[in-house]
C-alpha positions as a Markdown table, in Angstrom:
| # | Residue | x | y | z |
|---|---|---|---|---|
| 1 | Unk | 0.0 | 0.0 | 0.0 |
| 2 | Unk | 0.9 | 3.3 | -0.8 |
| 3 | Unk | -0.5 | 6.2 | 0.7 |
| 4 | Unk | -0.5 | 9.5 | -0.9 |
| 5 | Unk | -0.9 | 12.3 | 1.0 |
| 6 | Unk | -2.5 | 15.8 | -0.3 |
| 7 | Unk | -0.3 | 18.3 | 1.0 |
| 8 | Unk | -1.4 | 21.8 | 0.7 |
| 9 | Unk | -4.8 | 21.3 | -0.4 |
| 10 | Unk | -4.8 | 24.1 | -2.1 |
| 11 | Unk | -1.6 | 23.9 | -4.0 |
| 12 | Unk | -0.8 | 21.6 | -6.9 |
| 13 | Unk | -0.8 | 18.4 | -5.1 |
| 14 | Unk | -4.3 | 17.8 | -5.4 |
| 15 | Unk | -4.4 | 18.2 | -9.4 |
| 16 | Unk | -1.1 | 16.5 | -9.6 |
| 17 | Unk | -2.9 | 13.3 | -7.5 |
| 18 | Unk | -5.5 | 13.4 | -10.2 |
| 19 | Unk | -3.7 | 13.4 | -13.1 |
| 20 | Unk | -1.5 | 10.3 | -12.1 |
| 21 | Unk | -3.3 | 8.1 | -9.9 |
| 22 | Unk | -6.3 | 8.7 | -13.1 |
| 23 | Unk | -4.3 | 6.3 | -14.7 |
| 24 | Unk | -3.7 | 4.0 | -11.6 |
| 25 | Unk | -3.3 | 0.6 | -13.6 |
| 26 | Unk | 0.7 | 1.8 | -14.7 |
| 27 | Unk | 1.3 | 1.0 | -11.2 |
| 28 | Unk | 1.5 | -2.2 | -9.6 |
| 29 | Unk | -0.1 | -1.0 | -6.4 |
| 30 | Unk | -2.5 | 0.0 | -4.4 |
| 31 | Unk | -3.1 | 3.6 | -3.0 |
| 32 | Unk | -4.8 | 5.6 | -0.7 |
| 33 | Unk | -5.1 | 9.1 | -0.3 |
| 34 | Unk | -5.7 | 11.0 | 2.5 |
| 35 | Unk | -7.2 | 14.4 | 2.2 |
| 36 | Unk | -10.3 | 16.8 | 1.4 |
| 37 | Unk | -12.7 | 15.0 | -1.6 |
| 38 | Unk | -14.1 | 18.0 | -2.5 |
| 39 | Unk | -10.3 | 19.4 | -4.1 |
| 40 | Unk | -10.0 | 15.6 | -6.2 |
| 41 | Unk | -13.9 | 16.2 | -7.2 |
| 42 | Unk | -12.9 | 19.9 | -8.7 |
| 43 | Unk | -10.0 | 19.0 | -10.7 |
| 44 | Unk | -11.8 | 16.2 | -12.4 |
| 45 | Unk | -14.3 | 18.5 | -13.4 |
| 46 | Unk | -12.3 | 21.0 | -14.4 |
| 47 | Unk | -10.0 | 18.2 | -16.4 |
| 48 | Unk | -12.9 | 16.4 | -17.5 |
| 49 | Unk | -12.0 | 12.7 | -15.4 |
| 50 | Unk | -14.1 | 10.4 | -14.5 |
| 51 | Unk | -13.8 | 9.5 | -10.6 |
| 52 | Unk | -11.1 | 6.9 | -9.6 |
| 53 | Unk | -11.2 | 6.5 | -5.8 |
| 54 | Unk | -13.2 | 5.0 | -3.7 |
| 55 | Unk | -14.1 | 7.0 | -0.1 |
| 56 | Unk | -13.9 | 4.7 | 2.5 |
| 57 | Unk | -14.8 | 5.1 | 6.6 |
| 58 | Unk | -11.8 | 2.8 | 7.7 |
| 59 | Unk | -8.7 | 2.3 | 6.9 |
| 60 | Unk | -9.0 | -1.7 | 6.8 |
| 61 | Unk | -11.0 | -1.1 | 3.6 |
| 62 | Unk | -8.4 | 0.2 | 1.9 |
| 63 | Unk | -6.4 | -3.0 | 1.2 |
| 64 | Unk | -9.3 | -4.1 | -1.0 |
| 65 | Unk | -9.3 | -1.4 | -3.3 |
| 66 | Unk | -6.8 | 0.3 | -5.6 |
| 67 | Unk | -7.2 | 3.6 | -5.2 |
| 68 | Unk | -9.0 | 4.7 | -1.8 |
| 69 | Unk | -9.6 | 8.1 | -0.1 |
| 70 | Unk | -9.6 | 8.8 | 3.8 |
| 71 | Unk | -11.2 | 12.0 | 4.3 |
| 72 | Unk | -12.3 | 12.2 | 8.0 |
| 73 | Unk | -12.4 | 15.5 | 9.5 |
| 74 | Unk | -10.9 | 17.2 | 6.8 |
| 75 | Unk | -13.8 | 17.6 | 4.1 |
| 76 | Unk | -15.2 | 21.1 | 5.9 |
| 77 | Unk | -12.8 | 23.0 | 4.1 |
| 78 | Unk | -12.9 | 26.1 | 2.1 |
| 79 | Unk | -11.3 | 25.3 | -0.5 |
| 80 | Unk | -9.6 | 28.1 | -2.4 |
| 81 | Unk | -7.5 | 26.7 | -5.3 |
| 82 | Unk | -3.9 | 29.0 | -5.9 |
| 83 | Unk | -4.8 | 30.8 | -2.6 |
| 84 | Unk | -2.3 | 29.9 | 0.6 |
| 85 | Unk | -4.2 | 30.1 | 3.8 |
| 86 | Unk | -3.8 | 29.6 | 7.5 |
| 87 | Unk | -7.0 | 26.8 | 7.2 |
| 88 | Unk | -5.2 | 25.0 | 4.7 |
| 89 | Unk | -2.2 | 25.1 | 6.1 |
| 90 | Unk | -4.4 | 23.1 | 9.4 |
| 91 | Unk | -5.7 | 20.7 | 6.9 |
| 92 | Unk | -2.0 | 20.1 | 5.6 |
| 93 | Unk | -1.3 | 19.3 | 8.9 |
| 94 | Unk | -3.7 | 16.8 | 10.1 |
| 95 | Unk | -3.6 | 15.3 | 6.7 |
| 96 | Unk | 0.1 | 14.2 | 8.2 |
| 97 | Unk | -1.0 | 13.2 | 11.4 |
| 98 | Unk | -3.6 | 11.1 | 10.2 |
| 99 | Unk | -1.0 | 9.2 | 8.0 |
| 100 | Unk | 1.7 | 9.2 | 11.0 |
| 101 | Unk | -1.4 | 7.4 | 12.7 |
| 102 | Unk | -1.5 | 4.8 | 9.6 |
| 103 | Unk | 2.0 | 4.2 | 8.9 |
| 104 | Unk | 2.9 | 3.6 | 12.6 |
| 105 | Unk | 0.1 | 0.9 | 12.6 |
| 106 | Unk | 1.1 | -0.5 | 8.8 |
| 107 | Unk | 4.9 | -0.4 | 8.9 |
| 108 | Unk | 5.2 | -2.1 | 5.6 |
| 109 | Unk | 2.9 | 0.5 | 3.7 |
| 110 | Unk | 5.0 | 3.7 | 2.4 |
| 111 | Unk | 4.5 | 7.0 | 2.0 |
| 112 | Unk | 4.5 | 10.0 | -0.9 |
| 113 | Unk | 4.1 | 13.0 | 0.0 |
| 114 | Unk | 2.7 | 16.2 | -2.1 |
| 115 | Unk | 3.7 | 19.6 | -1.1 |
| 116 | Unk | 3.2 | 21.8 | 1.4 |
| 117 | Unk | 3.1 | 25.7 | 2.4 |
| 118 | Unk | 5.6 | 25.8 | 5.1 |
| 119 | Unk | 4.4 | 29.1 | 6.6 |
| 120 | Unk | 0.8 | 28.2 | 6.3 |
| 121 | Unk | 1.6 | 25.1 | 8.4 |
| 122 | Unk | 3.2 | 27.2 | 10.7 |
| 123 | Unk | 0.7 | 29.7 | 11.4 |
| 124 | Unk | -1.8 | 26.7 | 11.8 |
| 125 | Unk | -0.2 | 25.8 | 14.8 |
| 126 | Unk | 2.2 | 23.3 | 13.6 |
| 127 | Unk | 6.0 | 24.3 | 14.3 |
| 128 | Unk | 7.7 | 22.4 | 11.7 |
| 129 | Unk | 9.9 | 24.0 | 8.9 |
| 130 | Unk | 8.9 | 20.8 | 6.4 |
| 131 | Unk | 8.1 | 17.4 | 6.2 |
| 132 | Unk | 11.5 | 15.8 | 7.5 |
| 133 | Unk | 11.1 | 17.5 | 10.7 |
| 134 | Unk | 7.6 | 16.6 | 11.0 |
| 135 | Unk | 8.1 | 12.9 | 10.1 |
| 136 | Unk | 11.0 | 12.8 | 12.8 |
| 137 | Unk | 9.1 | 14.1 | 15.4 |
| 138 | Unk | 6.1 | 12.3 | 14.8 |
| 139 | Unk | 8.5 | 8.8 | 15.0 |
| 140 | Unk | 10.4 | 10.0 | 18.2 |
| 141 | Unk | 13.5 | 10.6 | 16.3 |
| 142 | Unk | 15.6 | 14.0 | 16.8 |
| 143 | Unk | 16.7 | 16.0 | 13.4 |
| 144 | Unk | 20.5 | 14.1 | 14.1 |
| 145 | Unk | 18.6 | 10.9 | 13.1 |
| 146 | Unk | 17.1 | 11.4 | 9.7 |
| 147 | Unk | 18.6 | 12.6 | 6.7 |
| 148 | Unk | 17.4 | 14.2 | 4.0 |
| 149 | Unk | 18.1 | 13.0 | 0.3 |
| 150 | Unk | 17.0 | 14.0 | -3.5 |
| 151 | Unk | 17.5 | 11.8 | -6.3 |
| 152 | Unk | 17.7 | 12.7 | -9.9 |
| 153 | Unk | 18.8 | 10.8 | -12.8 |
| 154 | Unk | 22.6 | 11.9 | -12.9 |
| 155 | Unk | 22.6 | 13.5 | -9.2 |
| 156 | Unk | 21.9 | 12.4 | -5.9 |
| 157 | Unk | 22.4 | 14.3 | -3.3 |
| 158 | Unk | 22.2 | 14.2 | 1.2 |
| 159 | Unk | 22.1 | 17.2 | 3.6 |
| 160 | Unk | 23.6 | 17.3 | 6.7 |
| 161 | Unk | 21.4 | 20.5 | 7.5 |
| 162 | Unk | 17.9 | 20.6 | 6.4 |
| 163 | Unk | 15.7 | 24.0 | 7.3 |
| 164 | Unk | 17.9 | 26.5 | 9.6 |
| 165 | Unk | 19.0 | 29.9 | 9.0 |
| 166 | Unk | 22.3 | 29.9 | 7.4 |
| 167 | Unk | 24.2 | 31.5 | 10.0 |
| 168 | Unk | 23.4 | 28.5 | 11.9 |
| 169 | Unk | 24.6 | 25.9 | 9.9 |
| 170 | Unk | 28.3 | 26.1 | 11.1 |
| 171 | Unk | 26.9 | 25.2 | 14.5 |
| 172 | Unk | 24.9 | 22.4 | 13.4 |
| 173 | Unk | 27.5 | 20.3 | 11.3 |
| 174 | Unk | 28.7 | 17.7 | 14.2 |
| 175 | Unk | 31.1 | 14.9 | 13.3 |
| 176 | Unk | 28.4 | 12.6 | 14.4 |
| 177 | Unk | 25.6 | 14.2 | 12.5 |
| 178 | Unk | 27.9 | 14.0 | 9.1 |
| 179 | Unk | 29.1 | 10.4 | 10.2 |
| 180 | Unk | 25.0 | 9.7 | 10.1 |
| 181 | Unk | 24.3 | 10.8 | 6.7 |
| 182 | Unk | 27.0 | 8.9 | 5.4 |
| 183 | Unk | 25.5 | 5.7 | 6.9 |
| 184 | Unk | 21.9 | 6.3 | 5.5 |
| 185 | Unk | 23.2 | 7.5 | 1.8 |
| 186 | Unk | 25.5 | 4.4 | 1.7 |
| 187 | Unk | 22.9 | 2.1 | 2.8 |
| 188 | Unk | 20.2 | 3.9 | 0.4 |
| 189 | Unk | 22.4 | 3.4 | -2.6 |
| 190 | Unk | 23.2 | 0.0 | -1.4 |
| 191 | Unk | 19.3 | -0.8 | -2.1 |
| 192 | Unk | 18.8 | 0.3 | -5.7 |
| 193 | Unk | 22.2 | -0.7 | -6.7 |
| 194 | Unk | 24.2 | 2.7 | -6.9 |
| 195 | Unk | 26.7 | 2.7 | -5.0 |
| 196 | Unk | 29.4 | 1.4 | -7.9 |
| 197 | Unk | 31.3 | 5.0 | -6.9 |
| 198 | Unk | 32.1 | 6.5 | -3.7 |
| 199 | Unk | 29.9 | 9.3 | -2.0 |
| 200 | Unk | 31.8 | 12.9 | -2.1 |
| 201 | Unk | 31.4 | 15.3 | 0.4 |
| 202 | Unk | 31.4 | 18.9 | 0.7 |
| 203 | Unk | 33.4 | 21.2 | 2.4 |
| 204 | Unk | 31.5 | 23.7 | 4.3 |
| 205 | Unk | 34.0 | 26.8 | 3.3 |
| 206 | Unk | 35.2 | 28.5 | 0.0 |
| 207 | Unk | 37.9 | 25.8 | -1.6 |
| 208 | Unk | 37.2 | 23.4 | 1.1 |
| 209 | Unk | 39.0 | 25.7 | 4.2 |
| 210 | Unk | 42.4 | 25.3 | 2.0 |
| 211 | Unk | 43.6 | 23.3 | 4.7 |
| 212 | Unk | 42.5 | 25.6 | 7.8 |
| 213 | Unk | 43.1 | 28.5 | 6.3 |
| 214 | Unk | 39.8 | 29.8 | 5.0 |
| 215 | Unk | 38.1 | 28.1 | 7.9 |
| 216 | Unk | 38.4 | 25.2 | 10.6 |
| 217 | Unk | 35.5 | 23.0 | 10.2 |
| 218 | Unk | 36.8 | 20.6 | 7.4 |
| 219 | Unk | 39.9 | 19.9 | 9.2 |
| 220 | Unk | 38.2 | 19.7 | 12.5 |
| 221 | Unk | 34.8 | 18.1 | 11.4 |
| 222 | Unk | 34.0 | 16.8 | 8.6 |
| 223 | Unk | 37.5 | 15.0 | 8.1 |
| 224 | Unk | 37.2 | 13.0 | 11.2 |
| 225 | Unk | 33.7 | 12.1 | 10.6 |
| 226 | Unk | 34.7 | 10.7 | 6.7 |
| 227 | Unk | 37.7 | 8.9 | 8.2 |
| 228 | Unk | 34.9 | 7.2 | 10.9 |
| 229 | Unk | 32.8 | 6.5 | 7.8 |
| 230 | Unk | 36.0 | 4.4 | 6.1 |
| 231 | Unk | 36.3 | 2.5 | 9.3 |
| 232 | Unk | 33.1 | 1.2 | 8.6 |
| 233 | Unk | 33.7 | 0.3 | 5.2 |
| 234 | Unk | 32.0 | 3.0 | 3.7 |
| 235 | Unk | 33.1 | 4.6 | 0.3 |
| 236 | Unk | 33.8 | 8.5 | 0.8 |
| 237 | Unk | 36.1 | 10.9 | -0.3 |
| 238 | Unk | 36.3 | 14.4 | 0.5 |
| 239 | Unk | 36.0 | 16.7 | 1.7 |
| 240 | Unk | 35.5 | 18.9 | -1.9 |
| 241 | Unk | 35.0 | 22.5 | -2.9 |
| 242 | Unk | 31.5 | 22.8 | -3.6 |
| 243 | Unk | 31.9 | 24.6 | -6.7 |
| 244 | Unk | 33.6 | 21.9 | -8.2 |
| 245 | Unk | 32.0 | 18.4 | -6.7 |
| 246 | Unk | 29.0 | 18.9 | -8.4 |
| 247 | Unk | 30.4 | 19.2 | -12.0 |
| 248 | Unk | 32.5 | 15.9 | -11.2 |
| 249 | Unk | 29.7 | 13.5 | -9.9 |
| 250 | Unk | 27.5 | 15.2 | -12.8 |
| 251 | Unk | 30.5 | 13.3 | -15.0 |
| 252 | Unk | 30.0 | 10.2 | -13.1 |
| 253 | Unk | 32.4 | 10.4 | -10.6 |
| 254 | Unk | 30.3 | 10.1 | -7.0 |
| 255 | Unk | 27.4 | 7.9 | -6.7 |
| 256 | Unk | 26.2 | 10.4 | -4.3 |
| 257 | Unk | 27.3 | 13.7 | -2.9 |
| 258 | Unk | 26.9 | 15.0 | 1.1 |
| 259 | Unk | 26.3 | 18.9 | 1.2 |
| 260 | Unk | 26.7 | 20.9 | 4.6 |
| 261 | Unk | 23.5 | 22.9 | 3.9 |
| 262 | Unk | 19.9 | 23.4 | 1.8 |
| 263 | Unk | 21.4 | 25.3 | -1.3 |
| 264 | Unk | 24.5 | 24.2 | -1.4 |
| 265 | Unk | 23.6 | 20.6 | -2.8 |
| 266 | Unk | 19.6 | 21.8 | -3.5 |
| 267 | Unk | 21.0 | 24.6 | -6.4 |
| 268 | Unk | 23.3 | 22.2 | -8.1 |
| 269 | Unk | 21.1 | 19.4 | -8.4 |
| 270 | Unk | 17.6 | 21.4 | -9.1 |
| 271 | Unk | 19.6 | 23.1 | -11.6 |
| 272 | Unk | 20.1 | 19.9 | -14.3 |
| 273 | Unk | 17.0 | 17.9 | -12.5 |
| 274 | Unk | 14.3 | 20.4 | -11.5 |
| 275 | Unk | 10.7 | 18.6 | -11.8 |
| 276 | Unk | 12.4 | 15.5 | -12.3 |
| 277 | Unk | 14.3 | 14.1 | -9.0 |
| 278 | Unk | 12.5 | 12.8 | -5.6 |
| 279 | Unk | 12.7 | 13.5 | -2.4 |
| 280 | Unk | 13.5 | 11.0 | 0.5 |
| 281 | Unk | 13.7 | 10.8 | 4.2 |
| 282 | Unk | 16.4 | 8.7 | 5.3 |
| 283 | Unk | 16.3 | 7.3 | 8.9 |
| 284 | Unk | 13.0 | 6.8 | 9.2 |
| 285 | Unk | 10.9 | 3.4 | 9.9 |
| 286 | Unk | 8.9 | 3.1 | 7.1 |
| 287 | Unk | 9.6 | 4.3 | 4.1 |
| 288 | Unk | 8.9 | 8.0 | 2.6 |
| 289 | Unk | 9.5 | 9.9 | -0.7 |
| 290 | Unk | 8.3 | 12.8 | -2.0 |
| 291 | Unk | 7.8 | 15.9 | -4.9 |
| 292 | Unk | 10.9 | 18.0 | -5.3 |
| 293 | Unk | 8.8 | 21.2 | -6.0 |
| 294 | Unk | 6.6 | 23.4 | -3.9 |
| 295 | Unk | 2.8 | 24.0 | -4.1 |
| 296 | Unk | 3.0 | 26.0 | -7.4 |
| 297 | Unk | -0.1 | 28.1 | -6.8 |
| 298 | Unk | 0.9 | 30.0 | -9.9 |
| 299 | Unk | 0.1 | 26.6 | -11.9 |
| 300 | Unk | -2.5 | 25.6 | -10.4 |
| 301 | Unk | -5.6 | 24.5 | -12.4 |
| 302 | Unk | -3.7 | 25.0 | -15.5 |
| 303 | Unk | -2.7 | 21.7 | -16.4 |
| 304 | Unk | 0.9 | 23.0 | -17.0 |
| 305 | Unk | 2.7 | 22.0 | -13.6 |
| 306 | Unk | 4.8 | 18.3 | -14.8 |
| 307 | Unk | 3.6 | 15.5 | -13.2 |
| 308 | Unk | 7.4 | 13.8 | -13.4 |
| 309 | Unk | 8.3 | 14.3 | -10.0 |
| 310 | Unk | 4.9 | 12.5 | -8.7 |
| 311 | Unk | 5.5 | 9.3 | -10.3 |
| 312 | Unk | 9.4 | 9.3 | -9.8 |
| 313 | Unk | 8.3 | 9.6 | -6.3 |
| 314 | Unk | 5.5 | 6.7 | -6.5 |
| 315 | Unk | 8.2 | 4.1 | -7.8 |
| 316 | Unk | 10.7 | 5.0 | -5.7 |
| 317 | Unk | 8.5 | 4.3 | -3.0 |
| 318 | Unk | 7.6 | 0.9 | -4.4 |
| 319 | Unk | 10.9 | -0.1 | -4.8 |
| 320 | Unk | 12.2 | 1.0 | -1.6 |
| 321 | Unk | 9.2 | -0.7 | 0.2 |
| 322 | Unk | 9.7 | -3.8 | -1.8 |
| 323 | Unk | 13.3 | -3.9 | -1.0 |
| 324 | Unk | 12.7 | -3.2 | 2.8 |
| 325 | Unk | 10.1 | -6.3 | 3.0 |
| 326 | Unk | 12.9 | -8.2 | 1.1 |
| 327 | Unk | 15.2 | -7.6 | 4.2 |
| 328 | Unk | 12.8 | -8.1 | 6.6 |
């Protein structure tokens, strides 16, 4: 089972739902989405398709049907299509909670998640700068234990950092926290069979620190923490200048590269794959991918927004979660 959650209802995830999972029989798999009807019954008007859910009461009755909807306590909703709000923002939210409640009771299922407004969310009462965070907290796992990784066809990419203000970040890259990442990437691309070539890493500073000289942290950080990653047989080098790592595993160098922050590795790798990578939460129990784009409410209803991402994201998920149920 795959469940598909809505995101910002009133962002693209709701017409991007109903333009892939329309044509539900390309996928081997069963799905249920968890959100307000009333956004899935607009854009198949507007789109002219025919309904392909079913709404069901319990959750149970999902396993029976290929494509199911879960809407309690979320269908009174004004729905405004392209306008962010503070209500959907709360509907974003418990759309989340709801599937935290699923996935902690159906380990085995997975999880794909649509986009959400992260300010909206906020102001709804929910203090989480984006799904990662949310998902951690929800599992009882602090922000040192998860990882956050986008895949695209020629880059793949981990963050040591996810959400914080930049003038944090220096604070925030432990030798531990690196040391983690490199675990989860090396087991990740362990699982779909990339990990051929060794992960690269970042440095944090221009040209690396040059040795300590333009900064401390890649002799004092992250070089201890890819030395503890060799000791565990992991394949790393590093740590790189980040204006040139990116060109090099772009030529087929890295399987993988480990950025210190958000843009660093985010810029590089939206720049040759934007639309077209997936998003995934490393660390977690069950299994969780996602869009790579925000809630688009500039495309919104216009049938222009690419749907690649979506179903990049679906099999992904499908092959992670048959993979885990492999090991298991």
């Amino acid at each position: 089972m795959i469940i598909i959650t809505m995101g910002d209802p009133n962002g693209i995830g709701p017409e991007l739902i109903c333009r892939v999972l329309s044509n539900y029989n390309s996928f081997n798999e069963n799905f249920l989405i968890i959100g307000p009807e009333i956004c899935l019954k607009y854009y198949c008007n507007l789109f002219s398709i025919e309904k392909f859910w079913s709404k069901i009461k319990h959750i149970d009755e999902a396993k029976n049907v290929r494509v199911s909807l879960y809407s309690k306590g979320l269908d009174d909703f004004p729905f405004t299509p392209k306008l962010p709000s503070k209500e959907s923002g709360y509907i974003s939210g418990r759309i989340l909670e709801i599937a935290t409640e699923i996935l902690k009771e159906n380990s085995s299922f997975a999880v794909v998640t649509c986009p959400i407004n992260k300010k909206s969310l906020i102001d709804a009462g929910f203090d989480f700068p984006g799904h990662t965070e949310f998902f951690a907290n929800r599992f009882g796992l602090s922000k040192e234990d998860v990882c956050m990784h986008l895949a695209g066809p020629k880059l793949r990419v981990s963050l040591v950092t996810t959400h914080p203000p930049l003038k944090r970040v220096p604070y925030l890259i432990t030798r531990d926290k690196i040391l983690r990442c490199l675990m989860l990437t090396h087991d990740l691309l362990t699982k779909i069979g990339e990990d051929k070539n060794p992960i690269g890493v970042c440095g944090l500073n221009p040209h690396a620190g040059e040795g300590g000289k333009i900064g401390t942290e890649e002799v004092e950080i992250i070089k201890p923490a890819i030395e503890a990653a060799r000791e565990k047989g992991i394949n790393v080098q590093g740590p790189y200048p980040g204006d040139t790592i990116f060109y090099r595993a772009y030529k087929g160098e890295f399987s993988a590269i480990l950025a210190m922050y958000h843009d660093q590795g985010l810029g590089p790798l939206k720049l040759v794959h934007f639309n077209e990578s997936v998003n995934i939460t490393l660390g977690l129990p069950i299994v969780r991918t996602s869009v790579d784009h925000g809630t688009a409410y500039d495309l919104v209803g216009k049938k222009k927004a690419k749907t690649t991402s979506l179903k990049m994201a679906i099999d992904l998920a499908i092959q992670l979660k048959k993979s885990e149920n492999q090991r298991s």
